[in-house]
C-alpha positions in Angstrom: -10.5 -58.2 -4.4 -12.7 -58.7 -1.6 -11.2 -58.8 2.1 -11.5 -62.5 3.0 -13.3 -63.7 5.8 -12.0 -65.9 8.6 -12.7 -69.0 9.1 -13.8 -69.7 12.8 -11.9 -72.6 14.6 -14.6 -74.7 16.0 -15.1 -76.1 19.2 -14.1 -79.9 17.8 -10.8 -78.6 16.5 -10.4 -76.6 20.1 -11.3 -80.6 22.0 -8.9 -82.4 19.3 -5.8 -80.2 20.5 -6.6 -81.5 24.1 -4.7 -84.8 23.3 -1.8 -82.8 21.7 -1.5 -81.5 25.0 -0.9 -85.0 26.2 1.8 -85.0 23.1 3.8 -82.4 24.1 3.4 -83.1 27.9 4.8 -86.9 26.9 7.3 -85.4 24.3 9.2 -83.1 26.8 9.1 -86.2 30.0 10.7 -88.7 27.6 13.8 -87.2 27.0 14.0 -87.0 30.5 17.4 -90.7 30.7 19.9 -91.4 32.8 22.2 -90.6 29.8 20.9 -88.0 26.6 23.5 -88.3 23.8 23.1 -86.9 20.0 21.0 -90.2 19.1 18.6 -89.5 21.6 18.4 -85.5 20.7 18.0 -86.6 17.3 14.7 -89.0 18.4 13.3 -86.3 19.9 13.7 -83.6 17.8 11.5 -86.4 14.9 9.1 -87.2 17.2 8.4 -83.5 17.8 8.3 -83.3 13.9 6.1 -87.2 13.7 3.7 -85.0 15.7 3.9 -81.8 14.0 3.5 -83.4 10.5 0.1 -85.4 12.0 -1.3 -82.4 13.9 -0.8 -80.1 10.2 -2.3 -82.4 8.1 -5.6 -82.8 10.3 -5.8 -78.9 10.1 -5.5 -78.6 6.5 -8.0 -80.8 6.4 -10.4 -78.8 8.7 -8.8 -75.5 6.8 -10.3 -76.7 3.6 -13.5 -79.0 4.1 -14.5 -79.3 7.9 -17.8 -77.9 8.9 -18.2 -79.8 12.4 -21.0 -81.8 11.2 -21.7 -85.2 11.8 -19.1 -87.2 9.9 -16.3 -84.7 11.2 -17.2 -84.8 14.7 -18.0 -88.9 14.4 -14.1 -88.8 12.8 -12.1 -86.2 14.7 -13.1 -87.6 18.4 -11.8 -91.3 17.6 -8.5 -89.6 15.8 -7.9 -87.7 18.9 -8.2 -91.4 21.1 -5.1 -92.5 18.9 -3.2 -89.4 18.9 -4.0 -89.1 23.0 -2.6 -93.2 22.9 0.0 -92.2 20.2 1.6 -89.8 22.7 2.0 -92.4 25.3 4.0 -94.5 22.9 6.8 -91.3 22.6 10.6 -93.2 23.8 13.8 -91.7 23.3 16.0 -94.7 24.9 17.5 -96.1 21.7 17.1 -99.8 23.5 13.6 -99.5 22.5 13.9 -98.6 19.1 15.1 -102.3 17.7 13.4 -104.1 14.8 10.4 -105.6 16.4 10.1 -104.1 20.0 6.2 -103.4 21.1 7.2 -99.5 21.5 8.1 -99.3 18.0 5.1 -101.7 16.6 2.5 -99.9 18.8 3.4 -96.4 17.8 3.6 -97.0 14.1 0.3 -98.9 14.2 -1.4 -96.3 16.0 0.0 -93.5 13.7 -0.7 -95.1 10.5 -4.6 -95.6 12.4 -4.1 -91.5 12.4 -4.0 -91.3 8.8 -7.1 -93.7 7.9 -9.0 -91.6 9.4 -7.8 -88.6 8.2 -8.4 -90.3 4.9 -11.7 -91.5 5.7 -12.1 -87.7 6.6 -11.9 -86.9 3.1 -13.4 -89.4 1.8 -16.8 -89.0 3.8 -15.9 -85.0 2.5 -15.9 -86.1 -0.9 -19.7 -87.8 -1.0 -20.7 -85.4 -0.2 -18.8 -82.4 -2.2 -17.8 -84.7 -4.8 -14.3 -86.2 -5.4 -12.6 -83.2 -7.0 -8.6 -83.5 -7.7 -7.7 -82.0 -4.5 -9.4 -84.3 -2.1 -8.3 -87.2 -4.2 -4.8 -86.3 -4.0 -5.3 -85.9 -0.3 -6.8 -89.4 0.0 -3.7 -90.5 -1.8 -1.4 -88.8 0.3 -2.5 -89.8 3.8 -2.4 -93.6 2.0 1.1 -92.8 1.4 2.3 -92.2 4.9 0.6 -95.0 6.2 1.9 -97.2 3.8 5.7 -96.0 4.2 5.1 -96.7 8.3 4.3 -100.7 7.4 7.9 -101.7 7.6 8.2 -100.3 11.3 4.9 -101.5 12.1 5.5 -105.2 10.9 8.5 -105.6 12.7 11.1 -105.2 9.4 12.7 -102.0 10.1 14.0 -100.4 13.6 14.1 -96.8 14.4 17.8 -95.5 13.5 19.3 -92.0 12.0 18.5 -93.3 8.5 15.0 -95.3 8.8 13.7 -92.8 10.7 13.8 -90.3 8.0 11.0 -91.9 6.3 8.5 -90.0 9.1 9.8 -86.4 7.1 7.3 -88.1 4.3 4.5 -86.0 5.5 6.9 -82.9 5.6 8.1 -83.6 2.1 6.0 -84.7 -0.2 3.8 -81.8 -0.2 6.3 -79.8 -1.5 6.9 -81.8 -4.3 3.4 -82.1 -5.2 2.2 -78.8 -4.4 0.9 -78.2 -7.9 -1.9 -81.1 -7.2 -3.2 -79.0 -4.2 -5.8 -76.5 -4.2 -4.8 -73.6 -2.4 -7.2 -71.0 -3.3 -9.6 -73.6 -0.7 -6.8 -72.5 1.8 -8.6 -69.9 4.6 -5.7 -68.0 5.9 -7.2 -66.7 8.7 -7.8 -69.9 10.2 -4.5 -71.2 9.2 -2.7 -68.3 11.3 -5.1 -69.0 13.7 -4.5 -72.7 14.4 -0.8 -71.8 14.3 -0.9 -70.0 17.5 -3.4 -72.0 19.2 -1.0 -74.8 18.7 2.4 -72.9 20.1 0.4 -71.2 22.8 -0.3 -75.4 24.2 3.3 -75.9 23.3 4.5 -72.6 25.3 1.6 -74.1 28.1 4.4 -77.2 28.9 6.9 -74.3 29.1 5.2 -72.7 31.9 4.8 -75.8 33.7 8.3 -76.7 33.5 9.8 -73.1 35.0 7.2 -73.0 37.7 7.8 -76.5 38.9 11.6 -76.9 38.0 11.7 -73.7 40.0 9.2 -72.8 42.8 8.7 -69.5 43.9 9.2 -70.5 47.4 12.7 -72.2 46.3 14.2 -70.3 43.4 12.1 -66.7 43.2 14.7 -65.0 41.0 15.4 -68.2 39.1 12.3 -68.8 38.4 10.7 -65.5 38.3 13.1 -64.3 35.5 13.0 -67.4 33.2 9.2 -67.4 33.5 10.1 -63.4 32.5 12.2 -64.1 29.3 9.6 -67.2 28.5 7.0 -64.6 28.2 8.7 -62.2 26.5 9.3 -65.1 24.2 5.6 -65.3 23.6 5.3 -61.5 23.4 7.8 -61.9 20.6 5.8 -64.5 18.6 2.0 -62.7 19.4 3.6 -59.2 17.9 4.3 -60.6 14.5 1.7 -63.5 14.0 -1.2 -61.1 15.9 -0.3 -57.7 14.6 2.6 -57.8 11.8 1.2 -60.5 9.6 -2.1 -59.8 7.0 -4.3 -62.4 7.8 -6.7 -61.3 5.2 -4.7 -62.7 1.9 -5.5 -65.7 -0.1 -2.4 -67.6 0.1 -1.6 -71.0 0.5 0.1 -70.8 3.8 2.3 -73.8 3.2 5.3 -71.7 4.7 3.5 -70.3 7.6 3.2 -74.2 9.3 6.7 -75.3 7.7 8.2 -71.9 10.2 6.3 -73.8 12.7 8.4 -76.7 12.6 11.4 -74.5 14.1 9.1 -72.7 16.4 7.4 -75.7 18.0 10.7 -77.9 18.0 12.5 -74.8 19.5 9.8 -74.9 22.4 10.2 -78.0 22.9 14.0 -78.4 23.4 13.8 -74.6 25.4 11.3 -76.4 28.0 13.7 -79.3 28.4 16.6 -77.0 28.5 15.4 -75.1 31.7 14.8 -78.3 33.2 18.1 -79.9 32.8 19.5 -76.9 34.2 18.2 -77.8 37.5 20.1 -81.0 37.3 23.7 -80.6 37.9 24.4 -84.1 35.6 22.6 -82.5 32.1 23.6 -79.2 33.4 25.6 -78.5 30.3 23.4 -80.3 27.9 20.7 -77.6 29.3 22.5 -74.8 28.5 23.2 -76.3 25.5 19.4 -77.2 24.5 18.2 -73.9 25.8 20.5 -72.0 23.5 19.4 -74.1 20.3 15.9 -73.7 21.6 16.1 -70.2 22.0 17.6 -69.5 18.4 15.0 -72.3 16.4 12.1 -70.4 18.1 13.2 -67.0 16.8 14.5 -68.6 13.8 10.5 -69.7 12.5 9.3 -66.0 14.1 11.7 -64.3 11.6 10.5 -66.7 8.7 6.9 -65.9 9.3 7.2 -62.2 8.3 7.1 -63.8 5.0 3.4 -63.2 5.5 3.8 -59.6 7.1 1.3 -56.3 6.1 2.5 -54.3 3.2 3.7 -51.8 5.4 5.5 -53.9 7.6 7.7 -55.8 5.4 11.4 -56.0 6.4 14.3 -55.0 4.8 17.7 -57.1 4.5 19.2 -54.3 7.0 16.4 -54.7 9.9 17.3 -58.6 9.6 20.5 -58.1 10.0 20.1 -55.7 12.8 17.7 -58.9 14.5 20.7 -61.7 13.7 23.1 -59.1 15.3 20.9 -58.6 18.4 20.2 -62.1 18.8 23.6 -63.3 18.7 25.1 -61.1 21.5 22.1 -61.9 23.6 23.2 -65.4 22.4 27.1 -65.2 23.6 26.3 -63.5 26.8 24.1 -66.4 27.8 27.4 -68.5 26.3 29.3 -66.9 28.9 27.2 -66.8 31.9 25.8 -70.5 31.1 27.2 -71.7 34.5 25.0 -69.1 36.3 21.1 -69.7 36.1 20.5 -66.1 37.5 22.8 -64.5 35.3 21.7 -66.5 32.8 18.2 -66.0 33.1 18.8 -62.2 33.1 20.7 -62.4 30.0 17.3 -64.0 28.4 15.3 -61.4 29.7 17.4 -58.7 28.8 17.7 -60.0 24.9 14.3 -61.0 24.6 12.9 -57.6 25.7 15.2 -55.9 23.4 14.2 -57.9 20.6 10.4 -56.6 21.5 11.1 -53.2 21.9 13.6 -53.5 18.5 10.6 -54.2 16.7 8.0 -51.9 18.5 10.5 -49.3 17.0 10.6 -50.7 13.3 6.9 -51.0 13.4 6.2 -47.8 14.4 8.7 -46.0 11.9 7.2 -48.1 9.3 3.8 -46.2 10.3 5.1 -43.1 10.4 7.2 -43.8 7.0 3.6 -44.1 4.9 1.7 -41.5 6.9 -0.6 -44.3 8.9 -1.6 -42.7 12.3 -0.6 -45.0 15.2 -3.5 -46.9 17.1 -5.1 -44.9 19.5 -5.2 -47.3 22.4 -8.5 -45.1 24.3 -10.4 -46.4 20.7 -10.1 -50.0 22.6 -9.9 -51.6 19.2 -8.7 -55.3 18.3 -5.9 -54.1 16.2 -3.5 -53.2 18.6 -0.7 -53.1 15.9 
C-alpha cells in the first residue's frame, strides 16, 4: 500500500482556532465563584466537552472535504464569529442555568447557529462533489444536534445533571452510526495534526495561568517548577503523538479525538487547579482538580498509543509499569498537597520519570528489531 500523504492544515483552519482560544480562555475564568461545588465541576467539565464535540466536528469536516476555497473560507470565518460569541456565553453559576434565563437561550442559539453552518458546509461540498452517503449523513447529523438544543433554546428545558446530557449527542451518535461514515476519506495525518494544534492552544491557557498565578518576581520556585512539570507534561504528550504514533495509516481516527476528550478536559481542570492553589479558600479543591487533571491528561496520552508504530506497540507489562509510576507520583502529591513547593517538585519529579520511562521503552523497542537509533548530527524530522 502506498505511504499516505498528509494533508496540510491550512491557514483558515489555523485563523478558526483563534476563537477557540477565546473558548478555553472563557472556559478556565468561569469556574472562577465564590463557591465551586460538584454541580458546578460537572458544568464545566460539559462545556469543555460542548466545545470539544463543536471544534471535532468542524475538523472532520475539513479532514474530509475542505480545500480553503471560496465557499469554505465564506463559511468557516462566520462560524468562528459564533464560536468566538459562543465562548462568552460559557457560566458555571447554576443560578443561571434555569428554564428560560438569556445565558442559557443565547448559548444554545448561538451553538445550534454552529451547526447550520457546519451543515451548510457540506452542503455547498456536496454541489459540488455530489451528495454521496457520507456527506448526507453528515448533513443529517449536524441537523440532529441542532435540533436536540431547541428545547434549551426555546426556553422549555434548564441546564441540570440530566438535561444536560443531551450536549454528549455529538459525542455519541457517531459511534452508533459509524457504519454510515466514510472513513477511508479520513487523512490521518491531518487528523493527528489538528489534535496537537488543538492541546498545544489548550496547554497555551496553562502557561498563562502558572506565570501569572505565580510571578517570577513573587513565587520563583513555585512558579518555576509548576511551569517545569507543565512542560514536561507537554514533552509527555509531543513524544507519543510526534514520534510514537504512525501517522501514515489509513484509519479512521475516531479514537484518536475521543482520547482527546480526557486530554483537553484534563488541561483544562490542571490550569484551574494551579490557580486555586493560590487561593487559600479553593485551596483543597485545587489540589483536588490538579490531581484529576493530572491523571485525565495522561489517561487520553496512554489511549493514543492505540495508534503507535509497529515497533512501538506496548505490552500489558509496560502499562502496568506506567499506572504504577503514575500512581506513586500521584500519592506523593496526595501527601504533600498542603505544600505548593513540595508539591510542585513532586510533579516534576513524576512527570520527568514518566519521559525518561518511555525514552527507555522506546529505545529497547529499537534495539529489540535491530532499527539503528536516530543519529541526531543527520538533523532529520524524525527525532524518534
Amino acid at each position: 500500500m502506498p505511504e499516505l500523504l498528509a494533508k496540510r492544515v491550512s491557514n483558515y483552519e489555523l485563523f478558526f482556532d483563534l476563537a477557540f482560544v477565546l473558548g478555553i480562555s472563557q472556559l478556565t475564568s468561569s469556574i472562577h465563584l465564590s463557591h465551586v461545588g460538584i454541580q458546578e465541576i460537572f458544568s464545566f467539565i460539559i462545556s469543555n466537552i460542548i466545545l470539544l464535540n463543536l471544534w471535532m466536528t468542524e475538523v472532520f469536516y475539513y479532514n474530509k472535504y475542505g480545500d480553503s476555497r471560496r465557499d469554505d473560507s465564506f463559511t468557516i470565518i462566520p462560524l468562528m464569529f459564533v464560536v468566538g460569541n459562543l465562548a462568552l456565553t460559557f457560566d458555571m453559576d447554576r443560578t443561571h442555568l434555569y428554564v428560560g434565563h438569556p445565558t442559557v437561550v443565547i448559548f444554545n442559539w448561538l451553538l445550534i447557529l454552529a451547526y447550520v453552518i457546519i451543515s451548510l458546509q457540506y452542503f455547498l461540498k456536496g454541489r459540488v462533489l455530489g451528495f454521496n452517503r457520507d456527506i448526507k449523513f453528515s448533513i443529517v447529523a449536524c441537523v440532529i444536534y441542532g435540533i436536540s438544543l431547541l428545547p434549551f433554546a426555546l426556553g422549555f428545558l434548564g441546564a441540570n445533571i440530566w438535561t444536560v446530557l443531551i450536549y454528549l449527542i455529538p459525542s455519541i451518535f457517531p459511534v452508533l452510526t459509524r457504519r454510515y461514515h466514510d472513513s477511508s476519506r479520513v487523512n490521518f495525518p491531518h487528523a493527528v495534526e489538528r489534535a496537537q494544534l488543538v492541546t498545544i492552544l489548550t496547554l497555551g491557557e496553562t502557561v498563562i495561568a502558572i506565570i501569572s498565578t505565580y510571578p517570577l518576581t513573587e513565587s520563583l520556585y513555585q512558579g518555576a517548577l509548576l511551569f517545569a512539570g507543565m512542560s514536561f507534561m507537554f514533552i509527555s504528550y509531543m513524544t507519543q503523538t510526534f514520534l510514537a504514533i504512525d501517522h501514515h495509516r489509513q484509519v479512521a481516527g475516531s479514537l484518536l479525538f475521543y482520547a482527546h476528550i480526557p486530554i483537553f478536559i484534563g488541561i483544562n481542570i490542571f490550569t484551574v487547579g494551579i490557580e486555586f492553589l493560590a487561593d487559600s479558600h479553593h485551596a483543597n479543591l485545587g489540589f483536588t482538580l490538579l490531581l484529576l487533571g493530572f491523571l485525565s491528561f495522561y489517561a487520553g496520552v496512554l489511549t493514543t498509543t492505540h495508534y503507535n508504530q509497529s515497533i512501538y506497540q506496548l505490552h500489558l507489562k509496560t502499562y502496568l509499569k506506567i499506572g504504577l509510576l503514575l500512581g506513586i507520583g500521584a500519592f506523593i502529591m496526595f501527601l504533600v498537597r498542603h505544600h505548593i513547593l513540595l508539591l510542585s517538585l513532586a510533579l516534576c519529579a513524576t512527570t520527568w520519570t514518566y519521559n525518561y520511562y518511555y525514552l527507555i521503552v522506546r529505545r529497547k523497542k529499537r534495539e529489540y528489531h535491530n532499527i539503528p537509533h536516530p543519529d541526531p548530527r543527520k538533523n532529520l524530522r524524525d527525532f524518534s
